[in-house]
C-alpha positions, 0 to 999 in steps of 0.5 A: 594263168589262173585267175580270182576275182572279187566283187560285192565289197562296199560301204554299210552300216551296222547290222547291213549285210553284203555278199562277196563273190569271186570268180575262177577263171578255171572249174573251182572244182579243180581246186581242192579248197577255197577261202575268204581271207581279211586283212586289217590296216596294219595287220597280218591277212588272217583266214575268215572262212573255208570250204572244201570244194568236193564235200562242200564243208566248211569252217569259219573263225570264231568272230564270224562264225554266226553271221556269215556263210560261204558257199560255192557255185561249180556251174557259175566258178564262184565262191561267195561270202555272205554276211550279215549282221556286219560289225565296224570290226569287220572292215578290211580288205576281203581275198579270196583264195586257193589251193590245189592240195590238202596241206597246211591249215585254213587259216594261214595264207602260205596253204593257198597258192592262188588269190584274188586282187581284194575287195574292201568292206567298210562298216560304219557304226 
């Protein structure tokens, strides 16, 4: 069974930064995209960030867009978020996520079939 398993989550204050990592338990390169996905207390999971796997490109919501980066590490099978500049709104539990194809948008979490156990970032004002 393929596995995701995410790190790096904690506790900051305003202006910290954080890197989440999550690793494959097979090649990433097999995936054809990977995500950062957040859920709020009461909220549906939204997507925060995207990569293609094989182009390398990427694609992030609005809110993030300047703050944070996710890159990936083939030789390592990680998939890492980067985030500075954190915000009290950025609290939530972070997933990493999956997909084999191409279908569906980024954004909605019924394009990914594989996903992490979460991480959970708090971000005090």
């Amino acid at each position: 069974q393929v596995r995701l398993v995410e790190s790096g989550g904690g506790s900051v204050q305003a202006g910290g930064s954080l890197t989440l990592s999550c690793v494959a338990s097979i090649n990433i390169s097999t995936f054809y995209r990977l995500a950062w996905f957040r859920q709020d207390p009461g909220r549906e999971r939204y997507g925060v960030a995207h990569i293609y796997t094989s182009a390398g490109n990427s694609v992030y919501m609005t809110d993030v867009r300047s703050r944070f980066t996710i890159s990936q590490d083939s030789a390592k099978n990680t998939l890492y978020l980067q985030m500075d500049n954190l915000k009290p709104e950025d609290t939530a539990m972070y997933y990493c996520a999956a997909s084999y194809t191409n279908k569906g948008d980024w954004y909605w979490p019924t394009t990914y079939t594989v996903w992490g156990q979460g991480t959970r970032v708090t971000v005090s004002s």
